[in-house]
C-alpha positions as CSV (number, residue, x, y, z in Angstrom):
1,X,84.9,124.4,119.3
2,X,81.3,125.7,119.5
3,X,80.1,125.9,123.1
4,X,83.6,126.3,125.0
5,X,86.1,127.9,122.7
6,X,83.4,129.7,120.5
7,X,85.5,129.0,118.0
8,X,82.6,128.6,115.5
9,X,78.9,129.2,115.6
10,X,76.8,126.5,115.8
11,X,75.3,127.0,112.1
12,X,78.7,126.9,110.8
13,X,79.8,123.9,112.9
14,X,76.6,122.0,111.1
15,X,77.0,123.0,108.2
16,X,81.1,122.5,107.9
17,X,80.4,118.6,109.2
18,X,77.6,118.2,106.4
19,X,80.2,119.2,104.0
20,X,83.0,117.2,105.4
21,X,80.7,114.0,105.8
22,X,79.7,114.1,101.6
23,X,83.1,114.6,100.9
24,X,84.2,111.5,102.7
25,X,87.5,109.9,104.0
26,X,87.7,111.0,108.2
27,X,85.3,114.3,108.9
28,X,86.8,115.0,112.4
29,X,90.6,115.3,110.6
30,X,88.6,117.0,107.4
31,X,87.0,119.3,109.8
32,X,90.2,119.6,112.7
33,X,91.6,121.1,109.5
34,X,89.3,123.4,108.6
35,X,89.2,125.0,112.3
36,X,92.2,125.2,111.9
37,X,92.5,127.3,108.8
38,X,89.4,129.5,110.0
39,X,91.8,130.1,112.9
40,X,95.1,130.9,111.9
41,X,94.3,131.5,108.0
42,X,97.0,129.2,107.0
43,X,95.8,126.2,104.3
44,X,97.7,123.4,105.5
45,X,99.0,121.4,102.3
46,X,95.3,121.5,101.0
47,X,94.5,118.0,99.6
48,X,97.7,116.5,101.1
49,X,96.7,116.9,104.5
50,X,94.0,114.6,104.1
51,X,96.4,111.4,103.4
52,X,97.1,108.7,105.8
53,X,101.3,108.4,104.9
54,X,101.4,105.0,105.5
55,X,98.6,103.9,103.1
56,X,100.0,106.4,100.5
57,X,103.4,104.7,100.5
58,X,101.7,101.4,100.1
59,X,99.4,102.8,97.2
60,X,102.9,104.5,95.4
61,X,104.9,101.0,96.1
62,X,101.5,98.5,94.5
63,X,101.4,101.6,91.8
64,X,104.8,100.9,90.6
65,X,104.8,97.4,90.8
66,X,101.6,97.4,88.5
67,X,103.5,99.6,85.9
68,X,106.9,97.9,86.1
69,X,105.2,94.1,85.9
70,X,102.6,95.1,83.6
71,X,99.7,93.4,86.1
72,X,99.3,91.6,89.1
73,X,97.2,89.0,87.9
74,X,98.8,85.8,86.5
């Protein structure tokens, strides 16, 4: 993205992965997806993008359970 594409300057490379990395969750996707929008001006899905679908459907399915069986615990 910086040396061969030039795609970004180094600065704002550095700085964007600082940014990414505090935020948490996984900075190459965070920061895949920031190129991205630089690129192409496009916000993809903003905060959705960042989910892993999988782990989302499990948190939605534990979620209900919790609120149809009152707890989990005993």
């Amino acid at each position: 993205m910086v040396e061969r594409r030039r795609w970004l300057s180094k600065e704002r490379f550095v700085e964007s992965w600082r940014l990414h990395i505090a935020s948490g969750g996984p900075e190459a996707l965070q920061l895949a997806i920031y190129v991205g929008y630089l690129k192409r001006g496009v916000w993809p899905a903003s905060p959705l993008a960042y989910l892993h679908p999988p782990g989302a459907v499990v948190m939605v399915i534990l979620s209900l359970a919790v609120l149809e069986y009152g707890s989990l615990h005993g």
